[in-house]
N, C-alpha and C positions, 0 to 999 in steps of 0.2 A: 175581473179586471175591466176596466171601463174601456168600451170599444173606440171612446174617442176622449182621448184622452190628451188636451194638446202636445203638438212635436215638439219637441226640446233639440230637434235637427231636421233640417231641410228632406222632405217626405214627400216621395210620388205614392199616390194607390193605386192598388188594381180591384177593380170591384167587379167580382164573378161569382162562381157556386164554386168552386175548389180551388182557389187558387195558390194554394201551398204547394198541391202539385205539380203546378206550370215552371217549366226551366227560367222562366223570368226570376227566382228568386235565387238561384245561382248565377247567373245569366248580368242582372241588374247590379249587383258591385261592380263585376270587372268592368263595363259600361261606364261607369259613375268615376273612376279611379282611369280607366282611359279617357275620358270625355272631359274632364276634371267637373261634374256636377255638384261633387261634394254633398251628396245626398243620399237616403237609405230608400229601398219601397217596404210599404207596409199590405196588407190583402185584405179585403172587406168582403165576407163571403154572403151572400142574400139568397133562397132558395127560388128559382125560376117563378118569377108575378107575384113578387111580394109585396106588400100591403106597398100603398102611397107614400103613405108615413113615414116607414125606414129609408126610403130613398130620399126624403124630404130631409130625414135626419141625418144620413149622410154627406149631402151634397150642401146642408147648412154649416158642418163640420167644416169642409173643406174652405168653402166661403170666409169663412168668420177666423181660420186659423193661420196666422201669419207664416207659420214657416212649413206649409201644406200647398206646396202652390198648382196640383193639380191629380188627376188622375188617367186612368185607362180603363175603359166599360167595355165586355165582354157581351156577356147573356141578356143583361138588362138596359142594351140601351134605349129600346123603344120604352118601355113601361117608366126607366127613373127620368126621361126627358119630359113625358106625360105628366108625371108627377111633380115637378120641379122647373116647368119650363119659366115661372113668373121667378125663378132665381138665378136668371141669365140674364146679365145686360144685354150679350149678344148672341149670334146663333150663326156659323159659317153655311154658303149655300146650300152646301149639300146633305146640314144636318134641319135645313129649313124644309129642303124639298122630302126628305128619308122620314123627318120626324123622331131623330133617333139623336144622341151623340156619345160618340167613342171616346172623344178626348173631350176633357175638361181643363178647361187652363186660365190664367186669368192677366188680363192687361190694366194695369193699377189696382183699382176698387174693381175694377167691373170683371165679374165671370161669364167667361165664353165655353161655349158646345160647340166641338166641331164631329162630322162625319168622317172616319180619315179612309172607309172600306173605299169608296171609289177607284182611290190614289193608292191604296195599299194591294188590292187583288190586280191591279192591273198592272202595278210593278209588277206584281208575283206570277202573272200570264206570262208577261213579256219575258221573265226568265227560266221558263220553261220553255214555250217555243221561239224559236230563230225567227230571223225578220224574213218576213216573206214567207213563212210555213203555210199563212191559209193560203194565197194567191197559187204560191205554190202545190198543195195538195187538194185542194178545192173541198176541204173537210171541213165538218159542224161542229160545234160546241154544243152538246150537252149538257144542262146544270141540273140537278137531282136536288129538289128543293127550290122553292120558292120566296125564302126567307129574305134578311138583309144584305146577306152575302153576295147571296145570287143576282138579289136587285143591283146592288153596288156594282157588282161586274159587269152586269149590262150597261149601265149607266158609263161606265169607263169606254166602253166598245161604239156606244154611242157618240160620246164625244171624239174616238179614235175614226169613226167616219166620215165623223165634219168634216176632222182636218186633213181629212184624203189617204187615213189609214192602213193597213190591211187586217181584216176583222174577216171571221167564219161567214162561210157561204150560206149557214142558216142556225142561228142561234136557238136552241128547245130548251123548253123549261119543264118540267113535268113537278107535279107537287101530290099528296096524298089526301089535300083537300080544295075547296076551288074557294075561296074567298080571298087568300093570299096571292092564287095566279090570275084574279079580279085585280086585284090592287095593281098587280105589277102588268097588267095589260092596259088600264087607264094611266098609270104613268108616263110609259113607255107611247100611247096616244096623245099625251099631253104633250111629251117634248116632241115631236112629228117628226120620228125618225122614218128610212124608211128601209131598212135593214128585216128579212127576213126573221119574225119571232113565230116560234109555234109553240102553245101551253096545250097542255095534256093534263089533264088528271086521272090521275095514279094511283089510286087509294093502297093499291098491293106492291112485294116485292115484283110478283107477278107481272105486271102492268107496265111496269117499269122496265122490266126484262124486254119486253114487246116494241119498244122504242130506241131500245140498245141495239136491238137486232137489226132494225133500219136505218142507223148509222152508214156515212158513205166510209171506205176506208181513210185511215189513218185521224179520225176524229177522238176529240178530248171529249171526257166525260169528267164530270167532276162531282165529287159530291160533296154536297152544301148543308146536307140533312141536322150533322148533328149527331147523327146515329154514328156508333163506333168509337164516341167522346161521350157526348154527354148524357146519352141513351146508348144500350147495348143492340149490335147487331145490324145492318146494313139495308139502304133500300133496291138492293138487286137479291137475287135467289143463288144460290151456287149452282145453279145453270144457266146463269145467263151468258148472252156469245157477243162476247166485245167485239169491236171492230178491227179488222186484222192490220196493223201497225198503228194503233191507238195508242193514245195515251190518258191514263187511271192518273186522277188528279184529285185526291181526299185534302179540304181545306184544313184537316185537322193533325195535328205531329205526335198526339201522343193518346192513348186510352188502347182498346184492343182491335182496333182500323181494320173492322171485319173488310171492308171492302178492298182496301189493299190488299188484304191475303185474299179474295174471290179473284182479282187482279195479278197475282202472284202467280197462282195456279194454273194459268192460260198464259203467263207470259211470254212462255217459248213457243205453245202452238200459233198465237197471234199476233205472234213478238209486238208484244204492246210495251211500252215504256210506262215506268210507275214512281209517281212521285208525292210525297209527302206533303203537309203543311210549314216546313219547317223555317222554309223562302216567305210565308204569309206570315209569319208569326214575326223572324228579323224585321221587315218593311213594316210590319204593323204596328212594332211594339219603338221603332228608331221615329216612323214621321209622327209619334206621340209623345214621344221625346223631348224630339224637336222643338212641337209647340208649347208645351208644358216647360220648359223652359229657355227657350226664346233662343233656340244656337242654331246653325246651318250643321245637317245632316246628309252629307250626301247619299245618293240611288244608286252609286256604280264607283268603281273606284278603286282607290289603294286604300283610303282609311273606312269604307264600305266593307271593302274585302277585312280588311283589321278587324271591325266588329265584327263581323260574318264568324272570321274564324277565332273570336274571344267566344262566342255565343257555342260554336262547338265543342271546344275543351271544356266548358262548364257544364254541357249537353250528356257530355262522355262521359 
């Protein structure tokens, strides 16, 4: 069957490496039939750095198909932006400064790239911790992984400082190689914050372990990695010693979230609180939504709460 084959009905895609297994395809009717979108999603699956071409071929798909009017980029969105950027009329800030775009949506003729991790991870902070938790516990942020995730969430903390904030007493990043915690330390110099950042490189579980350990209490770790989705296995060791009233914060909801069970097993010695991706995934998958076809989605709410809890019964 032809992977693009024009819609004969109004079509969001998700373009990842597996995306049949993401709750979004049970998830995305009831959405579509609450929201009244009157539209189906379809999955365009590409294996991680694949050719220019394919990306070129899909995002010319969506361009040129009238009743395709957008998507959702997972895994590829640095690489299909690379590939495809001279098929955007436009580019939102934050997919201009990231180089990457999450959402794909289009305003008449013209196709736009936006970045939505900024605005998406840092709803999904704020609803993990209560207002005033760093001020109040004077605790770090942790991010395991150097990726986009990570950067985006800085990026969000960054701007939460301008505006007189409350943001961790010292933000660390550790990564397993040093040219991505390059990137995201000339970034983070470029906008002149001046917010405590420390990069580490990490190359082991090990290593990693060693920086967990100098957590002050009650600091969020998070991991950004990737591992435990879309690679097997975690970047801490199952001795690592979390920080005693922590909280284990894995961006990802679903695969075998070694880290949450590493997480799990100390929860009552370090009464650490543990929380999924499941918060990133709603906020990421609604302000994509949103743009993709042009409606008001609110961040909090009674009809927030409504998708919240469409998204569970279909989870279930």
């Amino acid at each position: 069957m032809n992977l693009y084959t024009p819609a004969t009905e109004r079509t969001m895609y998700f373009i990842g490496v597996t995306t049949g297994k993401s709750s979004i395809m049970k998830v995305f009717p009831k959405w579509s039939e609450y929201l009244g979108l009157n539209a189906v999603i379809k999955g365009f699956d590409f294996e991680p750095h694949s050719a220019p071409e394919l990306y070129r071929e899909a995002v010319n798909f969506i361009k040129d198909d009238e009743l395709s009017p957008g998507a959702l980029v997972t895994t590829h969105k640095l690489d299909l932006l690379k590939a495809c950027r001279d098929r955007f009329e436009g580019l939102g800030p934050y997919a201009s400064l990231l180089e990457e775009a999450s959402s794909i949506s289009k305003r008449g003729n013209e196709l736009w790239g936006h970045a939505k991790d900024p605005i998406t991870s840092g709803l999904s902070l704020e609803a993990i911790v209560e207002k005033g938790y760093w001020k109040r516990t004077g605790a770090d942020l942790h991010l395991l992984g150097a990726g986009g995730s990570s950067l985006a969430l800085t990026l969000y903390l960054i701007n939460k400082k301008k505006d007189g904030g409350d943001i961790p007493s010292r933000i660390i990043i550790s990564n397993r190689s040093e040219p991505r915690l390059k990137e995201m330390q000339l970034i983070h110099e470029k906008l002149g914050t001046d917010i405590e950042f420390e990069y580490h490189l990490c190359p082991t579980p090990e290593e990693n372990d060693v920086v967990v350990s100098e957590l002050k209490p009650g600091s969020l770790i998070a991991n950004a990695t990737g591992l435990g989705k879309d690679r097997p296995g975690s970047p801490l060791t199952n001795n690592v010693d979390f920080p005693k009233n922590g909280i284990a914060w894995d961006f990802n909801y679903r695969g075998n979230l070694v880290f949450l069970d590493q997480a799990g097993s100390r929860k009552e010695a370090r009464n650490l609180r543990i929380e999924d991706g499941w918060i990133y995934f709603i906020h990421g998958w609604t302000r994509v939504i949103a743009e993709v076809f042009h409606i008001d989605i609110p961040t909090s709410g009674p009809e927030f709460d409504t998708l919240s809890e469409l998204a569970a019964s279909a989870r279930s």
